[in-house]
C-alpha positions as CSV (number, residue, x, y, z in Angstrom):
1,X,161.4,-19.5,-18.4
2,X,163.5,-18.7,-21.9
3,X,165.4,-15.4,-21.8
4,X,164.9,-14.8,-25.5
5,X,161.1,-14.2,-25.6
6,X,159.4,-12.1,-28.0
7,X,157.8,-8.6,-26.3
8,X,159.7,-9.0,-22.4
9,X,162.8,-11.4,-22.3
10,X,163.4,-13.9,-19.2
11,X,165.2,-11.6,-17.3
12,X,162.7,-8.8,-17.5
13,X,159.6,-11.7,-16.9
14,X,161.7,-13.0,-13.9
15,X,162.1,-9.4,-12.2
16,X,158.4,-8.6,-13.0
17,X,157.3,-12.1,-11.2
18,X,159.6,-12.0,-8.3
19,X,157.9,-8.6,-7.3
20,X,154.4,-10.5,-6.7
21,X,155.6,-13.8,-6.0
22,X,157.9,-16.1,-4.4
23,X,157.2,-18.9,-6.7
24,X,160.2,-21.7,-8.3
25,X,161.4,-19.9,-11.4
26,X,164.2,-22.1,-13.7
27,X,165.2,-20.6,-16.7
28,X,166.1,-22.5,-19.6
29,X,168.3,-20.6,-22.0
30,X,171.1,-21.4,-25.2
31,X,173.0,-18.6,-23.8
32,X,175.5,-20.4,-21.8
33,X,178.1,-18.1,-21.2
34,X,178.9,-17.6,-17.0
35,X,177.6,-13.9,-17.1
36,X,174.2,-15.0,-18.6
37,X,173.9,-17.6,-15.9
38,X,175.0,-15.0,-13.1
39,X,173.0,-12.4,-14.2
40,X,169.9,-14.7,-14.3
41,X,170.3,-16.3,-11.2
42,X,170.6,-12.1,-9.9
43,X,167.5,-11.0,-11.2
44,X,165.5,-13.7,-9.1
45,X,166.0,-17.2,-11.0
46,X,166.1,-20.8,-8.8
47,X,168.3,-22.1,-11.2
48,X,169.3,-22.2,-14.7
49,X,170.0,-24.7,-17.5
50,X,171.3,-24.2,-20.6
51,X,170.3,-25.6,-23.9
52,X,170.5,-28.4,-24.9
53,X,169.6,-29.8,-21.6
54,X,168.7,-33.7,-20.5
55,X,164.9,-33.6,-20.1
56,X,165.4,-35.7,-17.0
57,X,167.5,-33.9,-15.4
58,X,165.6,-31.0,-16.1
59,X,162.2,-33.0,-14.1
60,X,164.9,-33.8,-11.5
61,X,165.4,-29.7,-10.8
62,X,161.6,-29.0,-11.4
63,X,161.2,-31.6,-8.8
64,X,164.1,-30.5,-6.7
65,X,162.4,-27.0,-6.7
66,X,159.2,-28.1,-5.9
67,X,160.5,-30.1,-2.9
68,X,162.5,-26.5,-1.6
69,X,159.0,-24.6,-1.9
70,X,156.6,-26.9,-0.6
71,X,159.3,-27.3,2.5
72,X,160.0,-24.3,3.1
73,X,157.1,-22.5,1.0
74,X,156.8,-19.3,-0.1
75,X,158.0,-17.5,3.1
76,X,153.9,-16.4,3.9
77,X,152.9,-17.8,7.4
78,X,150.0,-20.3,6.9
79,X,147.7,-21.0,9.7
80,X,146.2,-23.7,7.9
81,X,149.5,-25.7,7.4
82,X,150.6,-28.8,9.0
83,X,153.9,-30.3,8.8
84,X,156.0,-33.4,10.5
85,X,158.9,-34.8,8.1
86,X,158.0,-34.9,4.7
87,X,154.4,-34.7,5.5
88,X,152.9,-31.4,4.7
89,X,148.8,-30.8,5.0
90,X,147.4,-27.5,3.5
91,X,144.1,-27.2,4.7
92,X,143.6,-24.3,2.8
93,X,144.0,-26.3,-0.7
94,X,143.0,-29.4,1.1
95,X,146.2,-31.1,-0.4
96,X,148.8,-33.4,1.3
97,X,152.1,-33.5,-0.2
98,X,154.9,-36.1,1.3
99,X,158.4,-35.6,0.1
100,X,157.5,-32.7,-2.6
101,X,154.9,-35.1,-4.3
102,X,151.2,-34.5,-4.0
103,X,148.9,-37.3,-2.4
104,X,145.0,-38.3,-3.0
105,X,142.8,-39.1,-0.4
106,X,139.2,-39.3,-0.1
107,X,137.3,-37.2,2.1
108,X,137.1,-38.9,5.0
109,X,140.8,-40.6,5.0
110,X,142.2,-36.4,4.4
111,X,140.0,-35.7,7.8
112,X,141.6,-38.2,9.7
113,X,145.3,-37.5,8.5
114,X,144.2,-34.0,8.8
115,X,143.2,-34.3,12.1
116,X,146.4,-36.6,13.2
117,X,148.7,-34.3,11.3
118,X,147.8,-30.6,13.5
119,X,147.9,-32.3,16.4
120,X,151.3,-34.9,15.6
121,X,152.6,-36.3,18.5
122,X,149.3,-36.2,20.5
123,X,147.6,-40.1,21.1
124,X,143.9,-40.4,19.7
125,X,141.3,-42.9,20.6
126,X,139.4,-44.5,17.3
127,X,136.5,-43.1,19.6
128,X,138.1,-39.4,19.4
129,X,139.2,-39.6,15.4
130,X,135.1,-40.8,14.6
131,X,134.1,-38.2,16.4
132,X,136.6,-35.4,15.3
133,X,136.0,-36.6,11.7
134,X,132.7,-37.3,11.4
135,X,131.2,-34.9,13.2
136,X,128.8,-37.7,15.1
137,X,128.5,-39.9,18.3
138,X,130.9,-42.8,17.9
139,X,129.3,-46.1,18.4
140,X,131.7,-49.2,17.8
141,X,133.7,-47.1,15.4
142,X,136.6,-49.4,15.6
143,X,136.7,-51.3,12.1
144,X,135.5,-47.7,10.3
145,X,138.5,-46.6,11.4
146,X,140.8,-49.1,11.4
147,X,140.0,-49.5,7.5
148,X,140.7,-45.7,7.0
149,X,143.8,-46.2,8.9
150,X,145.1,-49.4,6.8
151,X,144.4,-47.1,3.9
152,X,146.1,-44.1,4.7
153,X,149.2,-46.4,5.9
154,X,149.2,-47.9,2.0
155,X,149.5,-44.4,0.9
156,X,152.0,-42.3,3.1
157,X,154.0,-45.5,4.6
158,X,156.8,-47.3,2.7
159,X,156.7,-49.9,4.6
160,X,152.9,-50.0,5.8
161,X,153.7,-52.3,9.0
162,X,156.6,-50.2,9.9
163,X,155.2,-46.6,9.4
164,X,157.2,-43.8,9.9
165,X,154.4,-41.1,10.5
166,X,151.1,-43.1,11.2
167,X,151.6,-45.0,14.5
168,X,149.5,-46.8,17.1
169,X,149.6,-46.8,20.0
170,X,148.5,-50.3,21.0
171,X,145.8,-50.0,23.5
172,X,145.3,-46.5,23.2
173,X,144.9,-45.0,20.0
174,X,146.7,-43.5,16.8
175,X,149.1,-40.7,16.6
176,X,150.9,-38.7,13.3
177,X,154.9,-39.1,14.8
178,X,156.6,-35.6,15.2
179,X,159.6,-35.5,13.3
């Protein structure tokens, strides 16, 4: 956001925004006296960087902010969010974010992790995630899922064979970790 816009400057944009939303706002200003930063950061502002500015670290506070609202979001109560570490589902946007940045998955690997994720801690068979998944019988479902588990690993793991959130559970099953 610039504060000198034509029609409604920053401040007056910011004001109007933060009475609907609860969104990330940074304003990027050449007005860098302390009263101009003060007063933005009063009338609703995340932060504030003053012209000229290093473009990375300006993506490092856009990221920064992103990380802050996807964390602690937008204050509204989701039903349809699920959250362990860095690991946030939103079933409602079918998106998964891990540390502030958004992942892809495929339909059928966002089930599973979906699955996993509202109930972390809890121990699933391969059986029981075909089934929840799928929507179908489970017959010999153990290299279906396995595959979609390797996968998922290569994704959300930094070190795939010593996950932090996807763990097994050797004998038993698969479980998201509660962190």
């Amino acid at each position: 956001m610039d504060i000198m816009m034509p029609r409604m400057d920053g401040m007056q944009a910011t004001m109007k925004i933060r009475e609907e939303k609860n969104i990330p706002i940074i304003i990027l200003s050449a007005k860098s006296e302390d009263y101009d930063k003060v007063t933005g950061l009063n009338v609703g502002a995340d932060d504030y960087l003053t012209k000229p500015f290093n473009p990375l670290e300006l993506v490092a506070r856009v990221k920064s902010q992103i990380r802050r609202y996807t964390t602690l979001g937008s204050m509204e109560k989701k039903d349809n969010l699920f959250k362990t570490g860095g690991l946030i589902v939103d079933d409602d946007a079918k998106s998964i974010m891990l540390d502030g940045e958004e992942i892809v998955f495929t339909p059928i690997e966002y089930g599973i992790i979906k699955h996993l994720t509202e109930n972390a801690g809890k121990v699933f068979s391969m059986e029981q995630i075909y089934e929840a998944v799928w929507n179908e019988p489970s017959y010999n479902p153990e290299n279906t899922v396995a595959v979609h588990i390797r996968r998922i690993r290569e994704k959300i793991e930094i070190d795939p064979k010593n996950p932090r959130y996807l763990k097994v559970v050797w004998g038993i099953g698969y479980k998201i970790e509660k962190i």
